[in-house]
gemmi code that builds the backbone of each chain (N, CA, C; Angstrom):
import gemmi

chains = {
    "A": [
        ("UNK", (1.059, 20.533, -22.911), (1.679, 19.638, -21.934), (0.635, 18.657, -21.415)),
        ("UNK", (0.621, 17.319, -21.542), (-0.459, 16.669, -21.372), (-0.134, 15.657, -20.134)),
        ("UNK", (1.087, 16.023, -19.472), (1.070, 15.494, -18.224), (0.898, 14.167, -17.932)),
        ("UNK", (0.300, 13.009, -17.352), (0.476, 11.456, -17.555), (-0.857, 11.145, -18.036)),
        ("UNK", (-0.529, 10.461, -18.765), (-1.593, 9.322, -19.916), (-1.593, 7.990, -19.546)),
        ("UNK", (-3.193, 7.856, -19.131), (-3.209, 6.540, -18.877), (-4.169, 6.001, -19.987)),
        ("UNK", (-3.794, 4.730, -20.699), (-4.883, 4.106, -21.807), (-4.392, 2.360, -21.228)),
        ("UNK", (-5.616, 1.694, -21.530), (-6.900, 2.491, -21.822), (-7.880, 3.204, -20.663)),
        ("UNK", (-8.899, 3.524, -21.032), (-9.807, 4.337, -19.640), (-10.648, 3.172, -18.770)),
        ("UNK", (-11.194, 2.087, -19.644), (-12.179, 1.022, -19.219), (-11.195, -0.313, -20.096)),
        ("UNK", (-11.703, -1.581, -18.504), (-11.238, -2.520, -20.005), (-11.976, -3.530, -18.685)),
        ("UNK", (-12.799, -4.571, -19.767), (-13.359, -5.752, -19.080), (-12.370, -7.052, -20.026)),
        ("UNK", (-11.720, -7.951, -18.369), (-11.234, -8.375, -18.725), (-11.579, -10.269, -18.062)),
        ("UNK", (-11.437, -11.062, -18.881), (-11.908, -12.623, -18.153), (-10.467, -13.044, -17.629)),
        ("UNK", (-11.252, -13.768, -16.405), (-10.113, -14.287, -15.614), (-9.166, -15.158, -16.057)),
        ("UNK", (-8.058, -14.975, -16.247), (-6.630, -16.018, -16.354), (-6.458, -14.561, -17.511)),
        ("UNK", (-6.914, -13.963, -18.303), (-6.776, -13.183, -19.333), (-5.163, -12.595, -19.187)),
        ("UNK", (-4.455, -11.894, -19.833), (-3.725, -11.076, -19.260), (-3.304, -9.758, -20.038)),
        ("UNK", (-3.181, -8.448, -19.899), (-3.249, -7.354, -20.079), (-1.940, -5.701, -19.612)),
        ("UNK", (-1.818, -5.249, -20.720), (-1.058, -4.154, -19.864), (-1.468, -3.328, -19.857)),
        ("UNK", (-1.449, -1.854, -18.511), (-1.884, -1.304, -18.736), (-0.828, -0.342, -18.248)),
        ("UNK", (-1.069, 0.675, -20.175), (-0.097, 2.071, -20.001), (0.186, 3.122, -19.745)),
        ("UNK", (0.861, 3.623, -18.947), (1.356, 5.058, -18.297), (2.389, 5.711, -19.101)),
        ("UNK", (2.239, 6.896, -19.467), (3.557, 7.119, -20.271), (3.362, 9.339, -19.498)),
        ("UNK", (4.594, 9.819, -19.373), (4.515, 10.899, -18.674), (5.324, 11.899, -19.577)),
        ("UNK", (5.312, 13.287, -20.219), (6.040, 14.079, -20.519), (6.453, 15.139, -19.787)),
        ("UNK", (6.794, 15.152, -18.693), (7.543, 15.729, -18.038), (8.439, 15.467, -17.341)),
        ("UNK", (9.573, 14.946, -18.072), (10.733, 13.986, -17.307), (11.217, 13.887, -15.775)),
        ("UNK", (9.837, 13.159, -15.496), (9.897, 12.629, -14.357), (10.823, 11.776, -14.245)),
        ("UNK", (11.373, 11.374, -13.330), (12.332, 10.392, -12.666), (11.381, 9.091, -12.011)),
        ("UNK", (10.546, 9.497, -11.089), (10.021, 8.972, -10.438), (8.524, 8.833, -10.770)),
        ("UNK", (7.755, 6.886, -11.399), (6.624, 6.971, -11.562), (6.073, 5.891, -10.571)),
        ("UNK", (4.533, 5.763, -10.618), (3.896, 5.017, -9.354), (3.031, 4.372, -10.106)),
        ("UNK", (2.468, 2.869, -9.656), (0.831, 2.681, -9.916), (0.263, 2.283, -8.630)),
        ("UNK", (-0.893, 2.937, -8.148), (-1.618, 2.831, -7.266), (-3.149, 1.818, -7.933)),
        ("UNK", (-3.767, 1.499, -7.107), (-4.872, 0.765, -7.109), (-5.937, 1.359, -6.021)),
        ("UNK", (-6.989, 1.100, -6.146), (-8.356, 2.322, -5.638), (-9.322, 1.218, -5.822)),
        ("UNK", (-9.417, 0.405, -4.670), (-10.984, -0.404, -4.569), (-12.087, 0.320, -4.174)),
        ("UNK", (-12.762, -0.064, -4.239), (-14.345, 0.529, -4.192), (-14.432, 0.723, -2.467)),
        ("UNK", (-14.129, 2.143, -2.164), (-14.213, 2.694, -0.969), (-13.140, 2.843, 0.337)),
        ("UNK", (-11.657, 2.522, -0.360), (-10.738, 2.346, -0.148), (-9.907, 3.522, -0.632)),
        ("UNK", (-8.632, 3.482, -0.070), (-7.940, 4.502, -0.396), (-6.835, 3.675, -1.410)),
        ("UNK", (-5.639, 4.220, -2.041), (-4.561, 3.969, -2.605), (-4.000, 3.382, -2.483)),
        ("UNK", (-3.526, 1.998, -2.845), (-2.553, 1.399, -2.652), (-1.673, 1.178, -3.727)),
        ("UNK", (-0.255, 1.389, -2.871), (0.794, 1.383, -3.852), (1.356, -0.202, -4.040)),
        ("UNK", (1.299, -0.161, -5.587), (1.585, -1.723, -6.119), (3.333, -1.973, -6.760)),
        ("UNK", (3.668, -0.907, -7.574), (5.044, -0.313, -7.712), (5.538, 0.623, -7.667)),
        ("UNK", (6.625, 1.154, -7.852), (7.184, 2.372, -8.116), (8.565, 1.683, -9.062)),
        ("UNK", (8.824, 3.665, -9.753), (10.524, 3.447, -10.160), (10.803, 4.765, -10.147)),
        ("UNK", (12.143, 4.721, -9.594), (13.045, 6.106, -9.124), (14.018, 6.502, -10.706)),
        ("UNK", (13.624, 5.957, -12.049), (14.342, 5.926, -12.700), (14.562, 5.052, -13.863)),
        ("UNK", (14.356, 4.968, -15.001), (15.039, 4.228, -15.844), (15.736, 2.828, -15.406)),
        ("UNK", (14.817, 1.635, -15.714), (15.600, 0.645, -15.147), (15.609, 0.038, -14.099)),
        ("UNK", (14.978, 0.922, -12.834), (15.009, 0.643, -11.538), (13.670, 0.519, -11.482)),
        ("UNK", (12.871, -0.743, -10.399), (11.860, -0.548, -10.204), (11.546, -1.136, -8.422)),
        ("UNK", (10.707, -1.050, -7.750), (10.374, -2.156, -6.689), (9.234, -2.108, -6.322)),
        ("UNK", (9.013, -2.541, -5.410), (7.186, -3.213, -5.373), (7.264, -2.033, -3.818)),
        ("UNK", (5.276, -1.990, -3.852), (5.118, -1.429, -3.242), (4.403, -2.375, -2.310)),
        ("UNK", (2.780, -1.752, -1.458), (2.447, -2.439, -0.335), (1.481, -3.616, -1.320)),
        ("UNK", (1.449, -3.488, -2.690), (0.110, -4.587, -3.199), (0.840, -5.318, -4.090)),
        ("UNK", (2.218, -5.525, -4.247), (2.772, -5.922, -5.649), (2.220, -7.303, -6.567)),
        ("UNK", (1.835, -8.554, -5.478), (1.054, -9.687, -6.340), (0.635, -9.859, -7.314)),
        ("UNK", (0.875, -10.762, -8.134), (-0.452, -10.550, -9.343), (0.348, -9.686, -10.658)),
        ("UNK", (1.556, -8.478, -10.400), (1.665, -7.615, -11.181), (2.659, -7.326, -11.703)),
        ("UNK", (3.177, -7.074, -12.929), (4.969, -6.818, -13.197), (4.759, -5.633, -13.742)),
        ("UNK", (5.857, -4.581, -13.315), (6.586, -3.621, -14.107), (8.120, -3.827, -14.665)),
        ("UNK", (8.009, -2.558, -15.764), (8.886, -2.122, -16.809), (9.453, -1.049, -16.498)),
        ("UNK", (10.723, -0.301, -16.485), (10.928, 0.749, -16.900), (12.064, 1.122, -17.783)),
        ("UNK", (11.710, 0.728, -19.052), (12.845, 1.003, -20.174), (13.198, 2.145, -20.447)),
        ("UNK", (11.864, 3.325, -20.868), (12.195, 4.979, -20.860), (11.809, 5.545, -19.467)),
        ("UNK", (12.443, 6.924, -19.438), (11.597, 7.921, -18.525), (10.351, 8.047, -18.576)),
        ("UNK", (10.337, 8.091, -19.920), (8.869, 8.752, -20.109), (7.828, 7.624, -19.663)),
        ("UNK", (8.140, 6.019, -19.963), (6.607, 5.160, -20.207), (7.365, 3.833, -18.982)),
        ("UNK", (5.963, 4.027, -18.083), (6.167, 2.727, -16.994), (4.876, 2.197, -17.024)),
        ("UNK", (4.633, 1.223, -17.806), (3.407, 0.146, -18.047), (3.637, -1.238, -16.699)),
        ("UNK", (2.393, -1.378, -16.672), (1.826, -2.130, -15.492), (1.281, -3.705, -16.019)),
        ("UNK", (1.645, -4.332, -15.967), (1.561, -5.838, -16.717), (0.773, -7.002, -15.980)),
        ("UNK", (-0.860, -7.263, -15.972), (-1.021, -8.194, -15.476), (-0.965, -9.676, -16.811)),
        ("UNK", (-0.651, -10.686, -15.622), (-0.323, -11.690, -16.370), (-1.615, -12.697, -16.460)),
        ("UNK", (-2.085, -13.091, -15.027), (-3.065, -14.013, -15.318), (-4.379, -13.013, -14.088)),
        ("UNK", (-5.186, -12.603, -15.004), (-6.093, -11.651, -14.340), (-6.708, -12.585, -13.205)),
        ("UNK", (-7.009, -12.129, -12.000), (-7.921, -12.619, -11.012), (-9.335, -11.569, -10.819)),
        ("UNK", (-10.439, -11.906, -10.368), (-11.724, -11.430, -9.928), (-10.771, -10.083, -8.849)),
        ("UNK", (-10.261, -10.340, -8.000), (-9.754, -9.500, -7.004), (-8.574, -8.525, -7.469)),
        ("UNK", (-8.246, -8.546, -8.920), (-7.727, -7.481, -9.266), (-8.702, -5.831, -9.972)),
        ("UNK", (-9.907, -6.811, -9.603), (-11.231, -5.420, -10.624), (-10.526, -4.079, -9.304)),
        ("UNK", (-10.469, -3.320, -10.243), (-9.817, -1.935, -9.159), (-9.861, -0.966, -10.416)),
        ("UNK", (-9.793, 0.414, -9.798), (-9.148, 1.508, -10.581), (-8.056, 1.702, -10.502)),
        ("UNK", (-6.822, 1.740, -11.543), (-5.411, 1.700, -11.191), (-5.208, 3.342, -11.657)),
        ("UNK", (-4.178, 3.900, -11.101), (-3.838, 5.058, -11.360), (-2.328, 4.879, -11.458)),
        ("UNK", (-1.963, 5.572, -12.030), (-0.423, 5.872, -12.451), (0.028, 7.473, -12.394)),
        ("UNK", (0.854, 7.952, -11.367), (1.220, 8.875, -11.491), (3.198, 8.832, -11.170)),
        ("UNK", (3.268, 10.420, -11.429), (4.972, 10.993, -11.728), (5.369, 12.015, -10.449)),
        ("UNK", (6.354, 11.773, -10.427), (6.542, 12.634, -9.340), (7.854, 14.008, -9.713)),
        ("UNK", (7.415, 14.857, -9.481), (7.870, 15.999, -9.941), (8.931, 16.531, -8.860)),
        ("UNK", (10.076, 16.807, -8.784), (11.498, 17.009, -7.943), (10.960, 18.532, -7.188)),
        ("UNK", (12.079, 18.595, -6.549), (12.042, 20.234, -5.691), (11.794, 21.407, -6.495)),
        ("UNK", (11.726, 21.397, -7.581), (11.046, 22.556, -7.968), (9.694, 22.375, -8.116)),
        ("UNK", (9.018, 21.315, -8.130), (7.558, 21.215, -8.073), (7.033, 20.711, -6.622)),
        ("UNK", (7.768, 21.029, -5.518), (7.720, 20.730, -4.067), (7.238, 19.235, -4.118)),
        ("UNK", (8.295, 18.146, -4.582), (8.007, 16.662, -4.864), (6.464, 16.502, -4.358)),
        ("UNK", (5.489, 16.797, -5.537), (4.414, 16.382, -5.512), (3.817, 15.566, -6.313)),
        ("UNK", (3.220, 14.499, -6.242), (2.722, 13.697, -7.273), (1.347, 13.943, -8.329)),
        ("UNK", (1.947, 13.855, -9.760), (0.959, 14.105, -10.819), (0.298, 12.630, -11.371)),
        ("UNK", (-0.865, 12.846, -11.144), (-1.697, 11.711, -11.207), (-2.412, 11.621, -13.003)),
        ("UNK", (-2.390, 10.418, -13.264), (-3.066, 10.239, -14.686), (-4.977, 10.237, -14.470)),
        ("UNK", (-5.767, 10.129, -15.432), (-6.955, 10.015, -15.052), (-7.817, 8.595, -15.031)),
        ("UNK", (-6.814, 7.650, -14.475), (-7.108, 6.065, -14.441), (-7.871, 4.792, -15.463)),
        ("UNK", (-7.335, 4.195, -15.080), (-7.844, 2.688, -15.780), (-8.836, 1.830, -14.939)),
        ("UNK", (-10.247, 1.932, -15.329), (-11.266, 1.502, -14.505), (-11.168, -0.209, -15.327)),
        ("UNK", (-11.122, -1.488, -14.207), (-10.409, -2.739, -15.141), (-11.613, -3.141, -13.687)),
        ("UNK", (-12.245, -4.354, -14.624), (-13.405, -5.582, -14.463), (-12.578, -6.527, -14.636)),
        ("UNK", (-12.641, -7.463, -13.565), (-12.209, -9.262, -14.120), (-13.548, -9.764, -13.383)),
        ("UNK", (-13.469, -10.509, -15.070), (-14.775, -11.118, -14.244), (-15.107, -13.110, -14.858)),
    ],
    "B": [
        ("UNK", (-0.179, -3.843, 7.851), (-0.051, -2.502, 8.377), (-0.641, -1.720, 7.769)),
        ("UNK", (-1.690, -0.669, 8.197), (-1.754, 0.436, 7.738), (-0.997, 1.588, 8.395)),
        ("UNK", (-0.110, 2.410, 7.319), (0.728, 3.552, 8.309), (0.589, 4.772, 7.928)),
        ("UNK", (-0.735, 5.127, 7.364), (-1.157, 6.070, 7.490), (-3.119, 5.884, 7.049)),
        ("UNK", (-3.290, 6.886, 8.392), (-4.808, 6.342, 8.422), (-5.810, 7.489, 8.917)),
        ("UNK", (-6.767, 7.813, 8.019), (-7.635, 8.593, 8.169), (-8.635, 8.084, 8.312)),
        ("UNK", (-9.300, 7.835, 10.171), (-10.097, 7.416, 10.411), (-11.574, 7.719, 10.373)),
        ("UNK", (-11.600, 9.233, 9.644), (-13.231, 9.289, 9.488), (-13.439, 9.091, 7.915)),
        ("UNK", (-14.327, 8.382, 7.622), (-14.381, 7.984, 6.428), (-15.291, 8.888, 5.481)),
        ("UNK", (-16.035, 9.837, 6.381), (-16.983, 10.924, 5.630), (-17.493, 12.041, 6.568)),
        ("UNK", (-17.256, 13.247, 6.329), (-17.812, 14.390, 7.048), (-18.569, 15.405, 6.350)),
        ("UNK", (-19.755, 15.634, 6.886), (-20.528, 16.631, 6.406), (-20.330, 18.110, 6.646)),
        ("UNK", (-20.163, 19.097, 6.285), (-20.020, 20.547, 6.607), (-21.384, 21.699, 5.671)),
        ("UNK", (-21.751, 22.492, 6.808), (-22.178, 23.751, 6.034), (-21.266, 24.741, 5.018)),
        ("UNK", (-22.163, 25.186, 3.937), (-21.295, 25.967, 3.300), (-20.772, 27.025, 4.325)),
        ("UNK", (-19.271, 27.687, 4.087), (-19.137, 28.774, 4.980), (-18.249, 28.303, 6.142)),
        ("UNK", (-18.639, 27.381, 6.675), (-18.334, 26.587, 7.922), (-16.520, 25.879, 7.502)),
        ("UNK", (-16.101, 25.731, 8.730), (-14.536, 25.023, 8.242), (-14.863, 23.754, 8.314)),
        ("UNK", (-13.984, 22.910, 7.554), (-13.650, 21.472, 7.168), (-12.635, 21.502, 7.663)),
        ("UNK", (-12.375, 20.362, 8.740), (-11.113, 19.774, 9.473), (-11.371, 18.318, 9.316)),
        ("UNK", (-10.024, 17.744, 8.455), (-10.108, 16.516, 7.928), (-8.723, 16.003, 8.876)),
        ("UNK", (-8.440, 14.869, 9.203), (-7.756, 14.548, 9.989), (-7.598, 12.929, 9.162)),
        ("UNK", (-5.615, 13.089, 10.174), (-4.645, 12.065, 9.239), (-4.073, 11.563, 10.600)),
        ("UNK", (-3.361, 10.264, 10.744), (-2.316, 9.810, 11.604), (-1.392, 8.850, 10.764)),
        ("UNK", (-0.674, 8.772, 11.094), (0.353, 7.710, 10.940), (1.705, 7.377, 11.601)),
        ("UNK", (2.058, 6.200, 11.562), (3.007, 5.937, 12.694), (4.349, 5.703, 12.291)),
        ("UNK", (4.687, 5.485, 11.411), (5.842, 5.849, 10.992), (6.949, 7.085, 10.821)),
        ("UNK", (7.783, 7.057, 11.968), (8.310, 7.891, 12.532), (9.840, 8.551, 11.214)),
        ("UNK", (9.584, 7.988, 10.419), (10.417, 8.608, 9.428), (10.048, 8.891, 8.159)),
        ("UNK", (8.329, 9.293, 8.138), (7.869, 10.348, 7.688), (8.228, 11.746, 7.472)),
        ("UNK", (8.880, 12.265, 6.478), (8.949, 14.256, 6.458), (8.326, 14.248, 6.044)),
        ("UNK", (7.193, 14.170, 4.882), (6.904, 15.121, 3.959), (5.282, 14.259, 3.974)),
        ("UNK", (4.728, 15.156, 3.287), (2.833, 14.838, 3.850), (2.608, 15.666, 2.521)),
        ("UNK", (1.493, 15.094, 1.987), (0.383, 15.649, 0.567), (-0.837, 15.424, 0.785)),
        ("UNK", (-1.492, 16.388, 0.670), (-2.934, 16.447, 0.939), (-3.356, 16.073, -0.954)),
        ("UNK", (-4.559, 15.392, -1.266), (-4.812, 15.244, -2.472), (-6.500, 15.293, -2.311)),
        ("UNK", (-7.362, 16.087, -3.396), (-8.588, 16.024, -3.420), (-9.156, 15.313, -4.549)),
        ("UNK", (-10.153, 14.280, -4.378), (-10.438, 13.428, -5.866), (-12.216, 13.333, -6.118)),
        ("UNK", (-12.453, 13.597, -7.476), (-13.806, 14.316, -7.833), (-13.743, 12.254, -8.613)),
        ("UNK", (-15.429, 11.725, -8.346), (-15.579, 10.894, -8.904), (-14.801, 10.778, -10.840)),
        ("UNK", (-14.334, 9.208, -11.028), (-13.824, 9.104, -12.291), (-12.385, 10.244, -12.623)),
        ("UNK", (-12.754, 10.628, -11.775), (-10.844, 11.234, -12.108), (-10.081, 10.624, -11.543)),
        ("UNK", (-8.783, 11.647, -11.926), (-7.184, 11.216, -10.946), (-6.852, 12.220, -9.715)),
        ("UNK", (-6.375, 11.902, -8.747), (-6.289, 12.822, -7.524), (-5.406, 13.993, -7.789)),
        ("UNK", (-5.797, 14.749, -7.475), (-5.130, 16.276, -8.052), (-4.720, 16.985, -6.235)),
        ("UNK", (-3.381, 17.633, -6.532), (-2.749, 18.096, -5.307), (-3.670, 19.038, -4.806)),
        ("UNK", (-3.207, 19.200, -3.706), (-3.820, 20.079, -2.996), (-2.575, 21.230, -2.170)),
        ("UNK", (-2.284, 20.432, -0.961), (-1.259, 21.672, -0.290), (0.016, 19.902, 0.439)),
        ("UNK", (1.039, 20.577, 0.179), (2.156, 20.133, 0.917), (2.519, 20.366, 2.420)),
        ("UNK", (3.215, 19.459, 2.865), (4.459, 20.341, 4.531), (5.092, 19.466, 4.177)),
        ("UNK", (6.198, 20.374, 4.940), (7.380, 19.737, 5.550), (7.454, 19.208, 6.974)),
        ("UNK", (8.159, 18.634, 7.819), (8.302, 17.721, 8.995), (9.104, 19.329, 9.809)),
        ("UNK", (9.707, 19.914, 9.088), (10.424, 20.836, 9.790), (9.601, 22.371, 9.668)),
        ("UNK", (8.081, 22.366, 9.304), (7.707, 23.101, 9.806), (6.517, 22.292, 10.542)),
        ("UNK", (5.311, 23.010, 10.859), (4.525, 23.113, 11.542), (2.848, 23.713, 11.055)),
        ("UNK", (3.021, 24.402, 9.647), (2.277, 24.707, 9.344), (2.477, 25.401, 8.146)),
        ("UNK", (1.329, 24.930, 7.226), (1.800, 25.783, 5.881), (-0.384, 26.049, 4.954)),
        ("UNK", (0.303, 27.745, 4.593), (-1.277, 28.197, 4.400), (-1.026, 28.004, 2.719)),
        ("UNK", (-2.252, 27.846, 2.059), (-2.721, 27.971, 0.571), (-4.016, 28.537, 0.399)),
        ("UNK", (-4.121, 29.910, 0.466), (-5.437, 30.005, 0.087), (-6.962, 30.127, 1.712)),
        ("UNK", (-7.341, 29.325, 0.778), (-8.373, 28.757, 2.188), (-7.828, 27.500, 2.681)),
        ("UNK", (-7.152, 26.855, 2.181), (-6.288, 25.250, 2.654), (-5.413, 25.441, 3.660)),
        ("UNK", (-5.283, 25.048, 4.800), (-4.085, 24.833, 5.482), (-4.121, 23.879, 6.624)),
        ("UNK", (-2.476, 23.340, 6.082), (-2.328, 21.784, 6.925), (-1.426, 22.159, 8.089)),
        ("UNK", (-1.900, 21.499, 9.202), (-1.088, 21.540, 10.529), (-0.467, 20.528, 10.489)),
        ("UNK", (0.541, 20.347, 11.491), (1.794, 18.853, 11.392), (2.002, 19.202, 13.094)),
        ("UNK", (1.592, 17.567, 13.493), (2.222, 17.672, 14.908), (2.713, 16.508, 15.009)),
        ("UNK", (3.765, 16.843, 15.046), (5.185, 15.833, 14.968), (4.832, 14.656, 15.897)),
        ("UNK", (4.719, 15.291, 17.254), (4.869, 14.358, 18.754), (3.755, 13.377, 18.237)),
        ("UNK", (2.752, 14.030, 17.854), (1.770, 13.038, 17.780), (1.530, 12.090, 16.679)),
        ("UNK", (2.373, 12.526, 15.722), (1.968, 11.744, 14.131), (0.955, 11.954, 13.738)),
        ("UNK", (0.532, 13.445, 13.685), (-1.094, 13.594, 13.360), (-0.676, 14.942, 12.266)),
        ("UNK", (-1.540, 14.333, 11.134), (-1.537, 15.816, 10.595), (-3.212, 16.180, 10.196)),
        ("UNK", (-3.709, 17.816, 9.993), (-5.093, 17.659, 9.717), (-4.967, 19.085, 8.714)),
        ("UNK", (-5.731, 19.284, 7.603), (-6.483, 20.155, 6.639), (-7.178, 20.748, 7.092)),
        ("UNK", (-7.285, 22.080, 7.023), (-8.217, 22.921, 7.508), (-8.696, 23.538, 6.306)),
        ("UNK", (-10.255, 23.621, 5.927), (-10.723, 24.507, 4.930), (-11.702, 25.123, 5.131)),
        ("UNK", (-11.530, 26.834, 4.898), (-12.135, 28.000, 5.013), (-12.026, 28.968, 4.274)),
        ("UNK", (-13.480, 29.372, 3.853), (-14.856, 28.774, 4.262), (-14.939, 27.621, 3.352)),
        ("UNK", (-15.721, 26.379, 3.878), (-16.384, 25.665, 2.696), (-16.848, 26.071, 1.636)),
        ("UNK", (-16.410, 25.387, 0.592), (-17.838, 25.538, -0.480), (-18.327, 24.556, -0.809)),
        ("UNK", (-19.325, 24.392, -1.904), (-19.823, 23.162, -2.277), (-19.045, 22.415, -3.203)),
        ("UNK", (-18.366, 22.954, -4.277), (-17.307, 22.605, -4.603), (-15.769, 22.114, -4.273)),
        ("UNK", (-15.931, 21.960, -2.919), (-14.912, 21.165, -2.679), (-15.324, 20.123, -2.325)),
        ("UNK", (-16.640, 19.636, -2.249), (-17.660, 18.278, -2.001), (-16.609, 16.916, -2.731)),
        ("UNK", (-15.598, 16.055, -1.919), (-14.711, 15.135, -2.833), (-14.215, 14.501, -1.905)),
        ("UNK", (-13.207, 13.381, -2.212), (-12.583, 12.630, -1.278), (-10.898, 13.206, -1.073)),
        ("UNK", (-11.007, 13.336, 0.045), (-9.258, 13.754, 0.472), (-8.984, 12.514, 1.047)),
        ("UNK", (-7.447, 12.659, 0.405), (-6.376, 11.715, 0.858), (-5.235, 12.255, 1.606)),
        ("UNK", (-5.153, 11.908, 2.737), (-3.099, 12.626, 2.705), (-2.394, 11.492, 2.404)),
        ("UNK", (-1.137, 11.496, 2.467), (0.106, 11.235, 2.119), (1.439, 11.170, 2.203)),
        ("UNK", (2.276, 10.311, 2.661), (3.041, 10.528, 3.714), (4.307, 9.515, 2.761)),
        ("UNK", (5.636, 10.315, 2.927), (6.806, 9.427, 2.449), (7.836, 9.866, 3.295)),
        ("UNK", (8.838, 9.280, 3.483), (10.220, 9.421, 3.865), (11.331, 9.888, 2.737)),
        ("UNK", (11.000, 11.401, 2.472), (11.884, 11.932, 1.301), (13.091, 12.135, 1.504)),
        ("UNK", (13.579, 12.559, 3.094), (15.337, 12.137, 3.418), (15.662, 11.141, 3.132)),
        ("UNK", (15.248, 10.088, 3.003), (16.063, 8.925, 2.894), (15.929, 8.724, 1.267)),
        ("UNK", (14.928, 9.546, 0.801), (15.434, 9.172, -0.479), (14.411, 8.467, -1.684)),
        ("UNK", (13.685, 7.576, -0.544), (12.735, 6.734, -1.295), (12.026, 7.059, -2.122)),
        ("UNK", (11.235, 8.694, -1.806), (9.470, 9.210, -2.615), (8.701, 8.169, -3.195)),
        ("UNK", (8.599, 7.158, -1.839), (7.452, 6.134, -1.355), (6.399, 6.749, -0.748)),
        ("UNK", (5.189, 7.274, -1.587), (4.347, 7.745, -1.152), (3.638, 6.781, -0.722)),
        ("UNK", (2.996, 6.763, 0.610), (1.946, 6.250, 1.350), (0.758, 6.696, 1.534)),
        ("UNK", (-0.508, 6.141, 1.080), (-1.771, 6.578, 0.915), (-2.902, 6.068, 1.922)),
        ("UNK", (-3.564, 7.017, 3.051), (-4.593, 7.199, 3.748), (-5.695, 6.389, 2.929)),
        ("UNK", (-6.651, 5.884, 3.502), (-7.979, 5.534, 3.055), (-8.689, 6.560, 2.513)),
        ("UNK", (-8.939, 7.667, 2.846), (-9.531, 8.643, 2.689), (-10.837, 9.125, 3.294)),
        ("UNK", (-11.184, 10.243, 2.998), (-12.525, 11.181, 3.706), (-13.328, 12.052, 2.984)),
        ("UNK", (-14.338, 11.250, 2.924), (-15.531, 12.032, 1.744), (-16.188, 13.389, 2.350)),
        ("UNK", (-15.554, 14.587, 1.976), (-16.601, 15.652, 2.236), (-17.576, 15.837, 1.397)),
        ("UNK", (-18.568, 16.157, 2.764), (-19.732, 16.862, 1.444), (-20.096, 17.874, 2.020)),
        ("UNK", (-20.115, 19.413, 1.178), (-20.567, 20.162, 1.900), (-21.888, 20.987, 1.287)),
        ("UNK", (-23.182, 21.223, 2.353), (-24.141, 21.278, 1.995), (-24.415, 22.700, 1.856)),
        ("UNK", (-24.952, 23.027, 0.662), (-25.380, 24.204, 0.780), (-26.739, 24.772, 1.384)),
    ],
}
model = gemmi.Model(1)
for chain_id, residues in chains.items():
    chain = gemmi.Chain(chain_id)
    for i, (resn, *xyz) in enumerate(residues, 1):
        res = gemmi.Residue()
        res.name, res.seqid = resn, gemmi.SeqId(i, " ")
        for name, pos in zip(("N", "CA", "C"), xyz):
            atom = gemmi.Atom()
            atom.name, atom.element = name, gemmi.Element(name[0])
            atom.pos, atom.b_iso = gemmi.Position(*pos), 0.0
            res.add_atom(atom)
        chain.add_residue(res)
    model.add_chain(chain)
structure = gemmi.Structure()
structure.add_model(model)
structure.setup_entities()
């Protein structure tokens, strides 16, 4: 069970560039997230989706588009990279009342614009 | 807005000794709270849950208090070890209503010294 996959792990990217970056989860989650993690900062949530299809922005959305065609894969789409998007993005799933709705986190995408 | 906020940004502890990490937030339609611990280059991995309708819930050496009136919740860990030396986050959504809009604290670097 390999739980959420984030690829790639590192990516240096030049500004205006644009890039996706993928989350895909096997444990049919309903509910996936991407958070962002600046250097000494806590989490911020950029999207979410409750589902197949459904998506909405969270407190950072700018700059960023999501997808959610399957359960399984919610990729994170920047279009024209900025310097102020360099962050660690994380992508995690959220697991229903039998896993006391707790969130399963991937092991992030460390992303340079430079 | 920040609406949920963990204002010490780093605490030191002896091994042995308890770790009391402390959370607020003001959003009054908050239930549900996640404590998360994160080891450099990883993804944040759970820790302990509550509910709004209790008051307190034990794991181990982990346990989180919830005081409603105040919008404060705090982690208690006993005894330290050195291995729990990491950054905690809590976490806060409005799961009655439906959303599992998790909201993410800045966070609090323990280190505990042996």
């Amino acid at each position: 069970n390999a739980g959420v996959t984030q690829t790639p792990k590192f990516r240096i990217l030049k500004i205006g560039q644009s890039m996706t970056l993928q989350c895909t989860q096997d444990m049919n989650h309903n509910y996936m997230y991407w958070y962002r993690q600046d250097p000494g900062m806590g989490l911020k949530l950029i999207y979410y989706s409750v589902g197949a299809g459904i998506t909405d922005k969270g407190e950072v959305p700018n700059g960023y588009n999501v997808s959610r065609s399957t359960t399984e894969d919610f990729p994170l789409r920047l279009e024209l990279a900025a310097p102020s998007q360099t962050s660690v993005y994380f992508c995690a799933s959220l697991g229903g009342a039998s896993t006391n709705e707790k969130l399963f986190f991937g092991s992030g995408t460390q992303l340079s614009v430079l | 807005d920040q609406q949920v906020k963990q204002n010490s940004p780093s605490l030191s502890v002896q091994e042995g000794r308890i770790s009391i990490l402390n959370c607020d937030y003001t959003n009054s339609m908050f239930d549900y709270f996640l404590w998360y611990k994160k080891y450099p280059a990883e993804g944040p991995t759970f820790l302990i849950s509550i509910s709004s309708i209790k008051d307190k819930n034990e794991d181990g050496r982990f346990t989180v208090f919830l005081n409603k009136s105040a919008k404060h919740l705090s982690l208690h860990i006993v005894p330290s070890q050195p291995g729990d030396s990491a950054v905690y986050f809590c976490a806060a959504s409005a799961i009655s209503s439906g959303t599992y809009k998790y909201i993410f604290g800045t966070g609090t670097r323990l280190k505990v010294l042996a």
